[in-house]
N, C-alpha and C positions, 0 to 999 in steps of 0.2 A: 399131586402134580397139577399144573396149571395148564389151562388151556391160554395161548398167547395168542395172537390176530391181529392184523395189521390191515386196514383200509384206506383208500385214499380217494379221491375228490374232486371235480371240476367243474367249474360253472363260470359264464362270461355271460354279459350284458350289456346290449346296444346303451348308450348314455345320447338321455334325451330332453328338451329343455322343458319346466314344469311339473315333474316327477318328484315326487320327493324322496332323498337319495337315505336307504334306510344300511347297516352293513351291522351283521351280529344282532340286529334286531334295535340297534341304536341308531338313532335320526343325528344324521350326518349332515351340517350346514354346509349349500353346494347349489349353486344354482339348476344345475342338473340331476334327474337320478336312474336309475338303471328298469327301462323298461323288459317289464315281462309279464306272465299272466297272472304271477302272485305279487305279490310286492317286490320281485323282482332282488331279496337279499341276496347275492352269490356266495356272502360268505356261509348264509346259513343252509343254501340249495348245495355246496359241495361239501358242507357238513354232514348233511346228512344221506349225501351218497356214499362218502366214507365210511360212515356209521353201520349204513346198511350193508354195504359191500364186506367192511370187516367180519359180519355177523354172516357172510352168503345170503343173503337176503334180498338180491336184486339192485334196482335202483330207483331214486326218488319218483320214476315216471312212469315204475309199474305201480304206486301206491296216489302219487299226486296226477296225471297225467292232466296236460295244458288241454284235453282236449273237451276235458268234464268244467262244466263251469259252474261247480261245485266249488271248485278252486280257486277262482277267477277275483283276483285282489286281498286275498289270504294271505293273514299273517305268518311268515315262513317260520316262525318260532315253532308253530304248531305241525310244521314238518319235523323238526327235529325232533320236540315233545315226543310224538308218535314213533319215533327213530329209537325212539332214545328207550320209549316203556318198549319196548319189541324186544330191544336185546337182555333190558331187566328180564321181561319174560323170561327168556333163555339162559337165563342166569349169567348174564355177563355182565360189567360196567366198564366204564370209560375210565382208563390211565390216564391218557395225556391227547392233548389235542395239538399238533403244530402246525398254523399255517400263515399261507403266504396270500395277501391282497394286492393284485396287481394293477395299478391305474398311476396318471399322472396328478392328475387335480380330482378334488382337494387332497389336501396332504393332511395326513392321521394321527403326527402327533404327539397334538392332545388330546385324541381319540382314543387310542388304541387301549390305553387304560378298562375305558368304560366296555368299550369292546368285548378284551378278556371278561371282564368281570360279569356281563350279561349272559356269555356262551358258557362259565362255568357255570353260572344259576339256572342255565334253562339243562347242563348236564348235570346237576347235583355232585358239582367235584368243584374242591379246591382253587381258585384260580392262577395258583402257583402251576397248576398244573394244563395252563392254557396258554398257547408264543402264539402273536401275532407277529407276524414280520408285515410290511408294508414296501414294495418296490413298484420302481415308476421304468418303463420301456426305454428311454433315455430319445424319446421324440420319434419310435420307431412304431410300424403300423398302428392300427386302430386303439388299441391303449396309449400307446405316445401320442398319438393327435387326439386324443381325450376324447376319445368317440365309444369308448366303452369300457369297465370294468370287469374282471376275472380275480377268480378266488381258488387257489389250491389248497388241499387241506391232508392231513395225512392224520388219523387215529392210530391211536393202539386200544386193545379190550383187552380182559382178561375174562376166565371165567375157574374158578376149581374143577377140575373133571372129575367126576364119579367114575369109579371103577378102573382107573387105569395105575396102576403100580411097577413103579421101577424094580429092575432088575436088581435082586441082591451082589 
């Protein structure tokens, strides 16, 4: 029998001029980019809340927190990396990844491609098996006036359970 889990995701970021705007771990041309105390990727900080939330595992700020400057300009890949061998540990892996990148500008694309394809290589899965959607506020608070980007994400894992046996 399988063990099945479902996690989900969020992370927003002030948009600020000079930053360079990274999403999935890929350099997004954009005059602006999403300040934070790592590099600031949301797609990849609600990745990996998902990740770890699937697994009961907490969240990205009991392992990364902003207040250790250990962290401080850290490539968020190496959040998920860490995310990602924790649930291996536990004998899990990642199904499918679905999410959603909310901002007005820039627009993604011909982004989204490279996108998927970097978030399955940093999860060692398929990238058939990665939806990026990309939706814009339609001019409404702080993401429609291009004042900040957000990322939702939803996981599924699975893991085989030992010892648990269905009913005849």
């Amino acid at each position: 029998m399988k063990d099945i889990r479902v996690g989900s995701g969020f992370d927003i970021h002030r948009l600020v001029a000079g930053v360079p705007f990274k999403l999935g771990g890929v350099k997004v041309d954009s005059p602006v980019g999403p300040q934070g105390h790592s590099d600031g990727d949301v797609l990849l900080h609600a990745l990996c809340d998902a990740l770890l939330g699937a697994a009961g595992l907490g969240d990205i700020g009991d392992y990364f927190p902003d207040s250790d400057p250990r962290w401080k300009g850290v490539e968020s890949r190496i959040f998920v990396e860490r995310a990602n061998e924790k649930l291996l540990e536990g004998g899990f892996r990642v199904d499918n990844v679905d999410a959603t990148v909310f901002l007005e500008t820039p627009k993604l694309g011909r982004t989204k491609s490279n996108v998927k394809g970097a978030v399955a290589g940093l999860l060692g899965i398929p990238s058939d098996r990665v939806n990026l959607k990309a939706k814009t506020m339609e001019g409404l608070g702080p993401i429609g006036a291009s004042q900040a980007v957000a990322a939702l994400v939803t996981v599924l894992i699975s893991r085989q359970s030992v010892g648990i046996t269905s009913p005849d």
